[in-house]
Structure formats: structure tokens, C-alpha cells
N, CA, C and O atoms as a GROMACS GRO file, in nm:
protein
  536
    1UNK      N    1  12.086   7.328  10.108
    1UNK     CA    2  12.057   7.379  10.240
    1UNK      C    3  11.996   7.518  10.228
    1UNK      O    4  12.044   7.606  10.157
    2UNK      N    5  11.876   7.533  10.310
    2UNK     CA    6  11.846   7.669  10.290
    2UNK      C    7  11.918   7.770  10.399
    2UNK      O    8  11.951   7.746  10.515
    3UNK      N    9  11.933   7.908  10.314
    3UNK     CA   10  11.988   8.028  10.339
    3UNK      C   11  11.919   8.069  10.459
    3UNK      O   12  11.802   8.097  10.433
    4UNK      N   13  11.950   8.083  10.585
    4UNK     CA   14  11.850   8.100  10.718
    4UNK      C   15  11.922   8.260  10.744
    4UNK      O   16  12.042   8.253  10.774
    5UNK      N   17  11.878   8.369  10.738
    5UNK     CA   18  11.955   8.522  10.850
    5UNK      C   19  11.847   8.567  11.012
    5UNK      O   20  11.736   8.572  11.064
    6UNK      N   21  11.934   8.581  11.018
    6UNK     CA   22  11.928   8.657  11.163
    6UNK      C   23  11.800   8.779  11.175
    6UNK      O   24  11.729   8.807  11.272
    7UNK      N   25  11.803   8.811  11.098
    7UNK     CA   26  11.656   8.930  11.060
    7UNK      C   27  11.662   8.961  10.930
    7UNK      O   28  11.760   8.933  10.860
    8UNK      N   29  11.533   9.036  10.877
    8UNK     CA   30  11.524   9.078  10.800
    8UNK      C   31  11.652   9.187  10.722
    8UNK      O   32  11.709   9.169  10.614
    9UNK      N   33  11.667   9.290  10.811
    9UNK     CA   34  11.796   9.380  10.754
    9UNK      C   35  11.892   9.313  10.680
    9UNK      O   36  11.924   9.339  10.564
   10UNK      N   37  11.944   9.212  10.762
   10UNK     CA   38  12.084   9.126  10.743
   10UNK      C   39  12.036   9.041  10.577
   10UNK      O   40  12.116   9.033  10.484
   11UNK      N   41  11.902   8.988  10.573
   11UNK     CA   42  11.895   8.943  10.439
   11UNK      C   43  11.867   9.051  10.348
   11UNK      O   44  11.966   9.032  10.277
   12UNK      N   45  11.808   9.151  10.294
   12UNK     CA   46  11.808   9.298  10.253
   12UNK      C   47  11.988   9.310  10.237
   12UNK      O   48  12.024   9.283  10.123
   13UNK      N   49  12.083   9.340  10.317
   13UNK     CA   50  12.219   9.326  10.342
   13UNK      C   51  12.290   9.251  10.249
   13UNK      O   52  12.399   9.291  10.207
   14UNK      N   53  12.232   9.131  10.207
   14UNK     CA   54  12.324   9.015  10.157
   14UNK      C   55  12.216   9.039  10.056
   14UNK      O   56  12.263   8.966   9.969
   15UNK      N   57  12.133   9.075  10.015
   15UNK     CA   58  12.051   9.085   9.873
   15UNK      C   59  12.098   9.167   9.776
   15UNK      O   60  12.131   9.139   9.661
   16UNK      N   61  12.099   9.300   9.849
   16UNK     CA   62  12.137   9.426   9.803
   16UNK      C   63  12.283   9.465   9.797
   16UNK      O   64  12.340   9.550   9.729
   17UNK      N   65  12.336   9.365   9.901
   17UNK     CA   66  12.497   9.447   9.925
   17UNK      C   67  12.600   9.420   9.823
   17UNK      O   68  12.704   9.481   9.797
   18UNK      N   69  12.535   9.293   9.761
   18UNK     CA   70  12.612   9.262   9.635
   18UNK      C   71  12.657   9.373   9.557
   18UNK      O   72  12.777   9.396   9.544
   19UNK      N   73  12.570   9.441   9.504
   19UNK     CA   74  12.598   9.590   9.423
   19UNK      C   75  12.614   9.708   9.516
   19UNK      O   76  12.587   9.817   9.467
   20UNK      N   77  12.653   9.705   9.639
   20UNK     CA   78  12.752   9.803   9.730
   20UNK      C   79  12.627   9.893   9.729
   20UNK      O   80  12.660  10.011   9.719
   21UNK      N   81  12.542   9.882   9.734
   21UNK     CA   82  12.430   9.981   9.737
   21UNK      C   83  12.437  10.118   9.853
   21UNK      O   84  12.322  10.120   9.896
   22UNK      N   85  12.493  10.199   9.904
   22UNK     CA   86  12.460  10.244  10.013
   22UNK      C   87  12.330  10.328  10.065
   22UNK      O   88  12.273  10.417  10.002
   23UNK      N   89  12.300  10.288  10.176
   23UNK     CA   90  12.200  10.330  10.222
   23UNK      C   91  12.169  10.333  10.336
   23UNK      O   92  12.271  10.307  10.399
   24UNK      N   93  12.042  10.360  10.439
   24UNK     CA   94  12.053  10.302  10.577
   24UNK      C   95  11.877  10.169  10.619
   24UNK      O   96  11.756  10.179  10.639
   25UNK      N   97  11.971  10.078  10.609
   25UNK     CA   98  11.930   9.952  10.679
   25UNK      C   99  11.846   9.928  10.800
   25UNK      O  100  11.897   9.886  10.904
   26UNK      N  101  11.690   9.960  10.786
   26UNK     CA  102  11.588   9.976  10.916
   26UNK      C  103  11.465   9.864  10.873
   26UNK      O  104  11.405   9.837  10.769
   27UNK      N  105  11.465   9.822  10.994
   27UNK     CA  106  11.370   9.676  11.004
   27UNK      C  107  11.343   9.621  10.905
   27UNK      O  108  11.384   9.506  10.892
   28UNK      N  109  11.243   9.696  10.771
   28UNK     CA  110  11.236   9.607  10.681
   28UNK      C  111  11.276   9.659  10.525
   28UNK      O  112  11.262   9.599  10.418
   29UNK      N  113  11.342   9.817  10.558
   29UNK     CA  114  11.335   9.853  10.466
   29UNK      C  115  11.444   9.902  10.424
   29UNK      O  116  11.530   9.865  10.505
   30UNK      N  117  11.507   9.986  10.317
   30UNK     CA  118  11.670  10.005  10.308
   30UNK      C  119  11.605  10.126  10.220
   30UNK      O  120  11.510  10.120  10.142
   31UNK      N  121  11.701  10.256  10.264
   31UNK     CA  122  11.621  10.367  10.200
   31UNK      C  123  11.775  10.444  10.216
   31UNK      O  124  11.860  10.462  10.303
   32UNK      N  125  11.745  10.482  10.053
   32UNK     CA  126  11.891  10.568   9.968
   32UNK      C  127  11.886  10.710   9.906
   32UNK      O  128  11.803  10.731   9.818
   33UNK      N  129  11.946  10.781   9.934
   33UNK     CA  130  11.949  10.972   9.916
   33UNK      C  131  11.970  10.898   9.729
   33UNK      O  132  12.063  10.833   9.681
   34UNK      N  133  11.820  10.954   9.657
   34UNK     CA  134  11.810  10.974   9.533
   34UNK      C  135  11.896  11.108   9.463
   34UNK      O  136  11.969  11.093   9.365
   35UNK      N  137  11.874  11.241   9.532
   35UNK     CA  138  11.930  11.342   9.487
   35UNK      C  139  11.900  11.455   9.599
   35UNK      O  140  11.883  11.406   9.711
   36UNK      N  141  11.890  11.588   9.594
   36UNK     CA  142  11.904  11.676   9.665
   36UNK      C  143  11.671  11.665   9.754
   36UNK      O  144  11.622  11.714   9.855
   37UNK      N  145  11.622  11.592   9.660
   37UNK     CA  146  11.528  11.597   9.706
   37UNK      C  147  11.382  11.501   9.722
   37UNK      O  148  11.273  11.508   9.777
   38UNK      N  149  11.467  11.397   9.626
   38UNK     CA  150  11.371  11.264   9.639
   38UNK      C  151  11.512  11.153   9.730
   38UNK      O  152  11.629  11.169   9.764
   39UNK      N  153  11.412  11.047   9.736
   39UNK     CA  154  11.491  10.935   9.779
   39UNK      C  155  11.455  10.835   9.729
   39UNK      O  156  11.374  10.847   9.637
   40UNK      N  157  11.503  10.685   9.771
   40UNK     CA  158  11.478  10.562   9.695
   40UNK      C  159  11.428  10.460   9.837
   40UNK      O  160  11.509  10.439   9.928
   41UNK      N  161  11.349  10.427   9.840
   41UNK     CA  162  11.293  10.338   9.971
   41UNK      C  163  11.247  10.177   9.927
   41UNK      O  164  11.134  10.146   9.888
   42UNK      N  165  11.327  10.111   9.938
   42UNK     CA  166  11.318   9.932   9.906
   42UNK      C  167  11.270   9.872  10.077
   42UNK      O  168  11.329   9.868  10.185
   43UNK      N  169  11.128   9.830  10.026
   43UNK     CA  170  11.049   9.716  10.152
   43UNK      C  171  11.079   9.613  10.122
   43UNK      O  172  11.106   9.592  10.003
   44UNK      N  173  11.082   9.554  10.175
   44UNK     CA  174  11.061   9.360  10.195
   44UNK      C  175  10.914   9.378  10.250
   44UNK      O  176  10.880   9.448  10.346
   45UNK      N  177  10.844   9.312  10.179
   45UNK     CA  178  10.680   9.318  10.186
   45UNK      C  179  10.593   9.200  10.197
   45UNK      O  180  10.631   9.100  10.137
   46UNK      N  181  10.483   9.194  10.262
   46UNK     CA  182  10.379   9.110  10.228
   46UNK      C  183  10.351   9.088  10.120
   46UNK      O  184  10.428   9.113  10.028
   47UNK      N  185  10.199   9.019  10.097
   47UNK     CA  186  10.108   9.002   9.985
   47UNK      C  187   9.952   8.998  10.092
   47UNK      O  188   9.846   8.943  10.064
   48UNK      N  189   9.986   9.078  10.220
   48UNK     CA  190   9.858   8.975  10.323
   48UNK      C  191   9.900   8.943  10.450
   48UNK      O  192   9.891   9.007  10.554
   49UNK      N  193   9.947   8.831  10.425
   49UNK     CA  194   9.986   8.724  10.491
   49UNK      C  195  10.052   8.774  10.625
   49UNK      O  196  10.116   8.870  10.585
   50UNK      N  197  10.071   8.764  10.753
   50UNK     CA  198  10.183   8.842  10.877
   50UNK      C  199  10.293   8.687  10.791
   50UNK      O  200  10.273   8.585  10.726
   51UNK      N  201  10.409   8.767  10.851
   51UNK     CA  202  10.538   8.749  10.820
   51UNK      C  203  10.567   8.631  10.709
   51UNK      O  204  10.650   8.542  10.728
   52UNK      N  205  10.500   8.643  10.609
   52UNK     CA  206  10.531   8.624  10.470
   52UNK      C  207  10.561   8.683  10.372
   52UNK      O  208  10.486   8.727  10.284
   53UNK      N  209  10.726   8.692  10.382
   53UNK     CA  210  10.748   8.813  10.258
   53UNK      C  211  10.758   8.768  10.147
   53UNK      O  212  10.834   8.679  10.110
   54UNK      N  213  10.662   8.841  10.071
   54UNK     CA  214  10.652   8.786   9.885
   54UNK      C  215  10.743   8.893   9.769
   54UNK      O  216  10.745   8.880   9.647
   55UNK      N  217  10.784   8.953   9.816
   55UNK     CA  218  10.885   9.077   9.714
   55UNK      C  219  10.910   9.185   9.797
   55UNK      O  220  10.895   9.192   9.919
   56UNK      N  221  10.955   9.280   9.707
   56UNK     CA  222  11.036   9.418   9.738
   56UNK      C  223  10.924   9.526   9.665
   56UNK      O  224  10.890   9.522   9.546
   57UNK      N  225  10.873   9.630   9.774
   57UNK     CA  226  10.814   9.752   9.692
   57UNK      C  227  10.913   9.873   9.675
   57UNK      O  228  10.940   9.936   9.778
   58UNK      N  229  10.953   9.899   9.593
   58UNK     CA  230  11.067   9.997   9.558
   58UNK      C  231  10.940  10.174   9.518
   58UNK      O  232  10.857  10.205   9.432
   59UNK      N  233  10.977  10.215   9.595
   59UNK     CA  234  10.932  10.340   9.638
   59UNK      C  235  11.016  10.442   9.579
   59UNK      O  236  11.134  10.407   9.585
   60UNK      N  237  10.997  10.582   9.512
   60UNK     CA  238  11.023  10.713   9.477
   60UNK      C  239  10.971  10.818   9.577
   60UNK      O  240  10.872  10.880   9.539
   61UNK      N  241  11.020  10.848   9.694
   61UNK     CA  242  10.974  10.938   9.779
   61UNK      C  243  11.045  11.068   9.768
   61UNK      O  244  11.167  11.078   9.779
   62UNK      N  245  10.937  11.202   9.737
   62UNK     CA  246  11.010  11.341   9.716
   62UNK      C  247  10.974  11.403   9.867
   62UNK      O  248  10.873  11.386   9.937
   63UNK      N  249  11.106  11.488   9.892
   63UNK     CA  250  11.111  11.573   9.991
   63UNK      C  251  10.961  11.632  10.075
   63UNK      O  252  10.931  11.637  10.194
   64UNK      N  253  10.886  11.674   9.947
   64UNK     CA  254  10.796  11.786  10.034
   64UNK      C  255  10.640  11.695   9.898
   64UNK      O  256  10.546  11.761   9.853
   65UNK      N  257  10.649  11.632   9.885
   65UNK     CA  258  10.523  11.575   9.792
   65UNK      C  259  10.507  11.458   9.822
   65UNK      O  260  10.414  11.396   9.768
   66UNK      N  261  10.584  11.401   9.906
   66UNK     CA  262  10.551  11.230   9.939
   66UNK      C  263  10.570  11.146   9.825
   66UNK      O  264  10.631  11.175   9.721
   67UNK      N  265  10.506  11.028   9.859
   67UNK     CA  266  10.554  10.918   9.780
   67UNK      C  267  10.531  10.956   9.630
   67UNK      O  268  10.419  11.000   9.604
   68UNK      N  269  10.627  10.944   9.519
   68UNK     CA  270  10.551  10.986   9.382
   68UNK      C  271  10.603  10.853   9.287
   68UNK      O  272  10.636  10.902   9.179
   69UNK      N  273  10.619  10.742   9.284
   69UNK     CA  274  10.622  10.641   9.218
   69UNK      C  275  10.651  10.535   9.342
   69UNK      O  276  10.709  10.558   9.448
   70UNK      N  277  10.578  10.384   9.284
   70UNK     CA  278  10.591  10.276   9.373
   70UNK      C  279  10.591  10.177   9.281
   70UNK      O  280  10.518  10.211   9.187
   71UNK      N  281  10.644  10.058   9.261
   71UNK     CA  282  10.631   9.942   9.206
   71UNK      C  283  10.653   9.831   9.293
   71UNK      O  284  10.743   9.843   9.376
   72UNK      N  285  10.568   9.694   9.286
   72UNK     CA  286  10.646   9.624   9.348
   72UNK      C  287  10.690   9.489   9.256
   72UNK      O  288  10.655   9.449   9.145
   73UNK      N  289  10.779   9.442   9.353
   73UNK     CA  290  10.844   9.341   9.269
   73UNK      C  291  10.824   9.183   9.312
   73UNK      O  292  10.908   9.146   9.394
   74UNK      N  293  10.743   9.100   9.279
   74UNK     CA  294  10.778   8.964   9.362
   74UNK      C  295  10.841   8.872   9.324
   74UNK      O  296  10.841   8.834   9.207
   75UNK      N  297  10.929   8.800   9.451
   75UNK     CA  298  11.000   8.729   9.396
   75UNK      C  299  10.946   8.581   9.335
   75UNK      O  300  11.018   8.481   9.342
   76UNK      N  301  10.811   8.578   9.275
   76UNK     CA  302  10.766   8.463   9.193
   76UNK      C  303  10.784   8.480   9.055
   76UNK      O  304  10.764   8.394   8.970
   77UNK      N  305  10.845   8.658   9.026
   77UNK     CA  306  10.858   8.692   8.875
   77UNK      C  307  10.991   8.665   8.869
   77UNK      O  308  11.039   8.640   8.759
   78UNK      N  309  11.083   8.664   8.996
   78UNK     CA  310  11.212   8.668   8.934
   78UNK      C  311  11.332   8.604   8.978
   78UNK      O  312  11.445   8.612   8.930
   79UNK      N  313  11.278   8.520   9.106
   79UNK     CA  314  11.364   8.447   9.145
   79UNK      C  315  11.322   8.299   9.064
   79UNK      O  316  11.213   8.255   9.028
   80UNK      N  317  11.463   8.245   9.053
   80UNK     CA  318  11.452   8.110   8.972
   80UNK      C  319  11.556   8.023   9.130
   80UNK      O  320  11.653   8.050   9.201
   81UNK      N  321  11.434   7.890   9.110
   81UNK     CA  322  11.520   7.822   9.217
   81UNK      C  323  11.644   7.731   9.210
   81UNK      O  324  11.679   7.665   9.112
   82UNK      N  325  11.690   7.736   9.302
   82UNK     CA  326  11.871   7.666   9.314
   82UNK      C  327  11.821   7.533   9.283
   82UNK      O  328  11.729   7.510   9.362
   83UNK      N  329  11.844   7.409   9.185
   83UNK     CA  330  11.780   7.291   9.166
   83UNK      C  331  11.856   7.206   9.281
   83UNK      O  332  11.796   7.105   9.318
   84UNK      N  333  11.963   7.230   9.333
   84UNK     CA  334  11.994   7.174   9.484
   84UNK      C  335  11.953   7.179   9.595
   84UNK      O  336  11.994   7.111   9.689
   85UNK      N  337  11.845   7.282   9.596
   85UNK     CA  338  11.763   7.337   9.739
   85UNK      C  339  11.605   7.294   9.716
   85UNK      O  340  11.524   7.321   9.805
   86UNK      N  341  11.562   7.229   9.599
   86UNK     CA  342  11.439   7.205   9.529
   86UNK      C  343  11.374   7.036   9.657
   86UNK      O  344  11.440   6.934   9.678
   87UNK      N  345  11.262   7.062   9.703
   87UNK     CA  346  11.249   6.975   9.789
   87UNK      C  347  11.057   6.954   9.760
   87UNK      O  348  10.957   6.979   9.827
   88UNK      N  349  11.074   6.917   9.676
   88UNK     CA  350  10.875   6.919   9.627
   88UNK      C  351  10.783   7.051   9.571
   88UNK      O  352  10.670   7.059   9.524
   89UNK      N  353  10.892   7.154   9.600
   89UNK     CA  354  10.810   7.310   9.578
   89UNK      C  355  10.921   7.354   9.503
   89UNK      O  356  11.043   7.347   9.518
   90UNK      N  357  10.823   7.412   9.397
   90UNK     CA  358  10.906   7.446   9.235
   90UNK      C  359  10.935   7.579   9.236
   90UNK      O  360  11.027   7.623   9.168
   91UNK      N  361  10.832   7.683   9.340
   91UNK     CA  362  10.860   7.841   9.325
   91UNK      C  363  10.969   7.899   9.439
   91UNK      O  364  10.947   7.866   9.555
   92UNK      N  365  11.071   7.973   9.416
   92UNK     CA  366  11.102   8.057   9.540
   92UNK      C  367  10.993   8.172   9.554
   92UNK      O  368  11.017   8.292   9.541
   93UNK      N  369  10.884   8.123   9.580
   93UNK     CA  370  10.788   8.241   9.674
   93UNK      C  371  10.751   8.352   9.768
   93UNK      O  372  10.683   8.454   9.756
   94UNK      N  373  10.820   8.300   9.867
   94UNK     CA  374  10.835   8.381  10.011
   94UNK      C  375  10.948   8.367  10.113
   94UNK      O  376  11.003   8.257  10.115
   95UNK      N  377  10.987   8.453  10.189
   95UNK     CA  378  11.042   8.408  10.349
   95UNK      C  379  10.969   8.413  10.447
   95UNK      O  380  10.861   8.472  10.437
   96UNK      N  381  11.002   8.362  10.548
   96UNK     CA  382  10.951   8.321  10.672
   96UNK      C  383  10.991   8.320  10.788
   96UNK      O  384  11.066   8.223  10.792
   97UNK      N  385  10.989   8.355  10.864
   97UNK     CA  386  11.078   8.350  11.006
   97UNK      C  387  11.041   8.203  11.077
   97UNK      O  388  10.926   8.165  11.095
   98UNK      N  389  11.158   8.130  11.112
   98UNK     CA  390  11.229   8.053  11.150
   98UNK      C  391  11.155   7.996  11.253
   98UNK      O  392  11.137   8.110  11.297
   99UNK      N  393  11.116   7.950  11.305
   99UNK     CA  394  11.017   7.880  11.436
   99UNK      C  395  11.117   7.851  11.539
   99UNK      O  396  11.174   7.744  11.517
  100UNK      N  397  11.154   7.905  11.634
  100UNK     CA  398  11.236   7.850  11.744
  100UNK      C  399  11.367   7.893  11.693
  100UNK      O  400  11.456   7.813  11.724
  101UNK      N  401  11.409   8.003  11.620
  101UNK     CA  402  11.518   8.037  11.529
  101UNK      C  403  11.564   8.147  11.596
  101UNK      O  404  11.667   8.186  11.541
  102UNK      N  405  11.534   8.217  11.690
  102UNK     CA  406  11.534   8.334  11.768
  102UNK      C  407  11.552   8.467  11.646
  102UNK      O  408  11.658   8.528  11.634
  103UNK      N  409  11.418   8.498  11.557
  103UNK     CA  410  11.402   8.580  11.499
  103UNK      C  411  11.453   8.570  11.352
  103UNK      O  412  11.439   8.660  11.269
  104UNK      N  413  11.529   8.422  11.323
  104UNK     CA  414  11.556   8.432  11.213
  104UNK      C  415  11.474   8.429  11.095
  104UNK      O  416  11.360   8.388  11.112
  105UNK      N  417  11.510   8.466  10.976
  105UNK     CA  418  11.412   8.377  10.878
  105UNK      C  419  11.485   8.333  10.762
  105UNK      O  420  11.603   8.359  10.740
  106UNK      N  421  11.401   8.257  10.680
  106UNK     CA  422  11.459   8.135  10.567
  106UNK      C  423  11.372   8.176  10.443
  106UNK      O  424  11.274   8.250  10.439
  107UNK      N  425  11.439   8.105  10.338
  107UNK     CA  426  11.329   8.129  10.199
  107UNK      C  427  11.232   7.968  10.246
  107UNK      O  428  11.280   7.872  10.307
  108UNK      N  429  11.097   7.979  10.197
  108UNK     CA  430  11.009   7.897  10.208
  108UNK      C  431  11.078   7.789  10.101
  108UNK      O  432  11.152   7.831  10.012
  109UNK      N  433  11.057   7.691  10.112
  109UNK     CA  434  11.100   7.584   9.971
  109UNK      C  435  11.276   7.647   9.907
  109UNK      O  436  11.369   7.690   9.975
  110UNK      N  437  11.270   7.635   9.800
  110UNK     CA  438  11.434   7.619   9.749
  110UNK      C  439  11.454   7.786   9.822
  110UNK      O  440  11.378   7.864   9.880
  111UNK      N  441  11.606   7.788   9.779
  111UNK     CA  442  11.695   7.934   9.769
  111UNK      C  443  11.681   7.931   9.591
  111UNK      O  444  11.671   7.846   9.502
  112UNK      N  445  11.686   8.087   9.604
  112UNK     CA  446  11.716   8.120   9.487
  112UNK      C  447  11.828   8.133   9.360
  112UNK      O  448  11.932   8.134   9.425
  113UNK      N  449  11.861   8.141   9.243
  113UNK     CA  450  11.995   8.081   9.236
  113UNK      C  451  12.046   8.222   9.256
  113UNK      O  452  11.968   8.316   9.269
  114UNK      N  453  12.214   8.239   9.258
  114UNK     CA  454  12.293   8.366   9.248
  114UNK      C  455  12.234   8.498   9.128
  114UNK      O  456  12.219   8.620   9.138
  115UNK      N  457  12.206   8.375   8.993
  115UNK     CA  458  12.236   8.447   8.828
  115UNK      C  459  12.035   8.528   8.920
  115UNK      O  460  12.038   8.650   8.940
  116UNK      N  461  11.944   8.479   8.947
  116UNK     CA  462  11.845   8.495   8.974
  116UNK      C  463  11.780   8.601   9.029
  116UNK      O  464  11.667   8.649   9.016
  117UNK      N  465  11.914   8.638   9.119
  117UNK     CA  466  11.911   8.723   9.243
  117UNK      C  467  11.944   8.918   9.165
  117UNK      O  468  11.890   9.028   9.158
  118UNK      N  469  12.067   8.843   9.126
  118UNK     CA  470  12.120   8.955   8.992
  118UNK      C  471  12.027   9.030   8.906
  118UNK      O  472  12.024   9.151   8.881
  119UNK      N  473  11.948   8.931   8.864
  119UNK     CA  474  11.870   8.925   8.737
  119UNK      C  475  11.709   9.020   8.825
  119UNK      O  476  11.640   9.099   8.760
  120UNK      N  477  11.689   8.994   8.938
  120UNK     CA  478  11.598   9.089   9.002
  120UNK      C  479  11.667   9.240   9.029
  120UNK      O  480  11.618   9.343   8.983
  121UNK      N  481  11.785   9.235   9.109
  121UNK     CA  482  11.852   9.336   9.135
  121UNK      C  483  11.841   9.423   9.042
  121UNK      O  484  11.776   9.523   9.070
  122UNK      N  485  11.906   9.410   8.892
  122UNK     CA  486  11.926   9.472   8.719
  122UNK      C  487  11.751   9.527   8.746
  122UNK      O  488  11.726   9.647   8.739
  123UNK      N  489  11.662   9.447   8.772
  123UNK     CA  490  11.530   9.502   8.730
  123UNK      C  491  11.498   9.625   8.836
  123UNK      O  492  11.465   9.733   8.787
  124UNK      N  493  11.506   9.612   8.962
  124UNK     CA  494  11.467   9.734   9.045
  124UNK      C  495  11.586   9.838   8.998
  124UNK      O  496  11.552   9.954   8.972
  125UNK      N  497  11.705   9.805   8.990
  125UNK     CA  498  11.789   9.942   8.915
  125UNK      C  499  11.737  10.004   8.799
  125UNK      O  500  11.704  10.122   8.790
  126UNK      N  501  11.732   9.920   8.715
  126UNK     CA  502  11.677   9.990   8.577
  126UNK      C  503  11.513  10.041   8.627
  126UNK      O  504  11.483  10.127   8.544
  127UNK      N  505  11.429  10.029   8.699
  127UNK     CA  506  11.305  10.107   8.747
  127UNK      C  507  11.353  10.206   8.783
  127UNK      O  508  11.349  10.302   8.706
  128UNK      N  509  11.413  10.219   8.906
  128UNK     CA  510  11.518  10.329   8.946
  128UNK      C  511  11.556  10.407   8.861
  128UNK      O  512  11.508  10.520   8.849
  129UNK      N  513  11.690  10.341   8.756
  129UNK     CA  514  11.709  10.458   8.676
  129UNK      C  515  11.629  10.558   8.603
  129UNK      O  516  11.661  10.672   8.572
  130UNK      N  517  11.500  10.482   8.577
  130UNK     CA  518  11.398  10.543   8.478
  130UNK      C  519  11.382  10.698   8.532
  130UNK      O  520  11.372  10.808   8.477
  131UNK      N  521  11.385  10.644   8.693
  131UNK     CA  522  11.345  10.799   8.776
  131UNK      C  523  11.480  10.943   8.781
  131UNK      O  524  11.479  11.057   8.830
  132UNK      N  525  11.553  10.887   8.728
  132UNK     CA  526  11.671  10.974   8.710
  132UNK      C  527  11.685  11.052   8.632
  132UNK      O  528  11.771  11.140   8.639
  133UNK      N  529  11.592  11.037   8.526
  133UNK     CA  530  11.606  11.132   8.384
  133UNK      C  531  11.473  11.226   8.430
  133UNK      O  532  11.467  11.331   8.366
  134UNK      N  533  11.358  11.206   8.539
  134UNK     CA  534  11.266  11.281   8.568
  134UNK      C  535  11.315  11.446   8.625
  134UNK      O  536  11.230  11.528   8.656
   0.00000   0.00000   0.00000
């Protein structure tokens, strides 16, 4: 069965909240006090497309210099799909909002597995950390 939320935040929420991340939770993005003068800003993003989200751009934003590192991440590098949610389409690719769902949205084709989800998470931290020794 696919994973359907209520908005974007709420999936961001259940992506991220796994590792207790704190931060504050706005439309599409979740943005965390780095130190006394940068911060950490995670999108749920396009590729293009209106409301096709293909990954996370994980952002390094300093106080008074603006954005100073960006990467993004899609989930075709790193989500692996749930082989129970597998229905003719082999990639977890994108989400989508829900048609008649009152704002919800779903992953396109399978969910992703748990170990999958983790295994992206570990990668935007360890980017992150890189920025810590700067």
C-alpha cells in the first residue's frame, strides 16, 4: 500500500523525524540553527516538473553571505523500492499530490524501503557534517 500524507511538511516530518532532527517545518522545507551563524535548509524539490518532487536540496546558508554550499539529493540515487509496493515501476522516483486527496500526496509507483530511507538520511548528514569542520 502506498504511504499517502497530508502535505508535504508532515512527509519531511516522518522522513527526517526518524533521527529527531530539530528544526522548524515550513511548506516545503525544514531549516536547522547550524551554529551561531550559518544554518542547514533541507527542500523537497522539483526536477521541472509543478508538483513532482524528485529529492531533497540540502542547503548551507551563512548569516550575512547567503547561500554558501548546496547539493542536491534524488531520491533515484537512494531510495530502493519496498518489493511489496512494486506495481510495474521499478524506481521510487517522485511524489505527487493525491488527486481528490484534499492536498495530500503519495510516492509515485512503490514506497521506499525503511533500510533505504536511512541509507539517504546517513548521506545528507555526512554532507552536513563535512560543513562542520569549515
Amino acid at each position: 500500500m502506498k504511504k499517502k500524507y497530508d502535505n508535504a511538511p508532515a512527509m519531511m516530518k516522518d522522513f527526517f523525524g526518524q533521527r529527531k532532527w530539530k528544526g522548524s517545518y515550513v511548506h516545503m522545507s525544514l531549516t536547522m540553527k547550524f551554529d551561531q551563524t550559518r544554518m542547514t535548509k533541507i527542500t523537497l524539490t522539483t526536477s521541472g516538473t509543478h508538483q513532482r518532487w524528485t529529492g531533497f536540496i540540502v542547503s548551507i546558508v551563512h548569516k550575512q553571505n547567503g547561500e554558501i554550499g548546496r547539493q542536491f539529493f534524488p531520491f533515484k540515487d537512494y531510495l530502493k523500492p519496498d518489493p511489496k509496493t512494486i506495481n510495474g515501476i521499478k524506481e521510487v522516483n517522485h511524489l505527487w499530490p493525491v488527486h481528490n486527496g484534499g492536498g495530500a500526496i503519495e510516492w509515485y509507483g512503490p514506497t521506499p524501503t525503511n533500510d533505504s530511507v536511512v541509507d539517504m538520511i546517513e548521506a545528507i548528514q555526512a554532507w552536513i557534517a563535512d560543513w562542520q569542520v569549515l
